[in-house]
C-alpha positions as CSV (number, residue, x, y, z in Angstrom):
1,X,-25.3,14.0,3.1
2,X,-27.4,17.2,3.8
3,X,-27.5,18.8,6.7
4,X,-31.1,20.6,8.5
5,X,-31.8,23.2,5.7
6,X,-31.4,20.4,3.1
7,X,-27.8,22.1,2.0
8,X,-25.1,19.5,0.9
9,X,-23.2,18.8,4.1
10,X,-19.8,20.1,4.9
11,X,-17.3,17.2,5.0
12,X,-13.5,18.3,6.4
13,X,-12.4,14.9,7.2
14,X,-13.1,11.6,5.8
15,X,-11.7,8.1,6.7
16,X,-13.1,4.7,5.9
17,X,-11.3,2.5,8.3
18,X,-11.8,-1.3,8.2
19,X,-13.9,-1.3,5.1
20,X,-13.4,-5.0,3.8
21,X,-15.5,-5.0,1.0
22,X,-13.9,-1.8,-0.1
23,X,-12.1,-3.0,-3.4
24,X,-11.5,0.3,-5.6
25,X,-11.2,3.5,-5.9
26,X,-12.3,5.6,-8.8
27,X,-13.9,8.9,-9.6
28,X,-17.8,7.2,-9.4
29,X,-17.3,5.7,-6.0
30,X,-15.8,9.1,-4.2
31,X,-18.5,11.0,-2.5
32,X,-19.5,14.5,-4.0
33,X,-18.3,16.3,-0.8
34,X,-14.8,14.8,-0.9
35,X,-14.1,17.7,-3.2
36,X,-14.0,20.3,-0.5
37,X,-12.1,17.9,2.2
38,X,-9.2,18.6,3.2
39,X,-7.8,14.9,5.0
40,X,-9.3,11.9,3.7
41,X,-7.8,8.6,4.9
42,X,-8.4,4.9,4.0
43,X,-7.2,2.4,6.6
44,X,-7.0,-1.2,6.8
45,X,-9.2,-2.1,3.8
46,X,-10.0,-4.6,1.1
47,X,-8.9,-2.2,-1.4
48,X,-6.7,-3.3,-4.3
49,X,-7.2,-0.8,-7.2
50,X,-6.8,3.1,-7.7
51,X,-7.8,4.0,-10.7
52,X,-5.0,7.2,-11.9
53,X,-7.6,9.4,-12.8
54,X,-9.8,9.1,-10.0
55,X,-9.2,13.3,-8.7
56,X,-8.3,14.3,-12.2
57,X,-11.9,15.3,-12.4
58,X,-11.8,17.3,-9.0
59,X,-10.2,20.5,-8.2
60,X,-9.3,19.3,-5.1
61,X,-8.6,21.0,-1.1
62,X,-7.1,18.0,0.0
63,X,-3.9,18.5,2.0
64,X,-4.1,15.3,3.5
65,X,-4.3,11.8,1.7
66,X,-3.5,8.6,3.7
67,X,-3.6,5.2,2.7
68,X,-2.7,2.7,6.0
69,X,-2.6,-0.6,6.4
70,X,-4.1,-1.6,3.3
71,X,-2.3,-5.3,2.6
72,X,-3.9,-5.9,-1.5
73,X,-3.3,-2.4,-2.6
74,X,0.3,-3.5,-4.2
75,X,0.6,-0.5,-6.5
76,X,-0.1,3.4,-6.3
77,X,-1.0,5.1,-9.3
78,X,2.6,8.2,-9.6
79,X,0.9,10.0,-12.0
80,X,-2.6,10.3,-9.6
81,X,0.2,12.8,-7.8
82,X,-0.2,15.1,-11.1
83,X,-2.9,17.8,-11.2
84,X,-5.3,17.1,-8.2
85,X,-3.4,15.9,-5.5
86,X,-0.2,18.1,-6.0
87,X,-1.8,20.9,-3.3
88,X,-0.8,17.9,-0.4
89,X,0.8,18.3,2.6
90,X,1.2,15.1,3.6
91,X,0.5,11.5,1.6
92,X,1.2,8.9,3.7
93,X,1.5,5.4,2.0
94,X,2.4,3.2,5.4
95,X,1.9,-0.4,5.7
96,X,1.0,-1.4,2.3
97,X,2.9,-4.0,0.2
98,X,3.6,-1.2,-2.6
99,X,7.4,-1.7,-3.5
């Protein structure tokens, strides 16, 4: 994503809603710009896996992390908390089968 003078676009909010073929999560299928987001959201996907170092490799600005509605993701990575994601205002793990 650039924007007209060919400078990396500016990305404050990010949700991939509805994204079937969506299956994981790791550090090499984030986009560059997540990094300075500050809400990124996944809702009702295909996804099953987050890898626990996926933002270890970020310094993250995200204050808002939201995964909805997602019916295969079955677990959720506690230590992914750790380190990146500890800056968060909100996580909102709703409507997935995670015990």
């Amino acid at each position: 994503f650039v924007n007209s003078d060919r400078k990396a676009a500016e990305v404050k909010h990010l949700s991939i809603l509805h994204a079937s073929a969506l299956r994981q999560l790791t550090q090499n299928s984030l986009p560059s710009f997540l990094s300075q987001s500050i809400s990124f959201t996944i809702e009702n996907s295909g996804l099953q896996l987050i890898n626990p170092h996926t933002f270890k490799a970020w310094t993250m600005s995200l204050e808002e992390f939201r995964l909805i509605n997602n019916k295969k993701l079955e677990t959720f990575p506690s230590n992914m908390i750790d380190g990146a994601l500890m800056r968060l205002d909100e996580l909102d793990l709703s409507d997935n089968p995670i015990p």
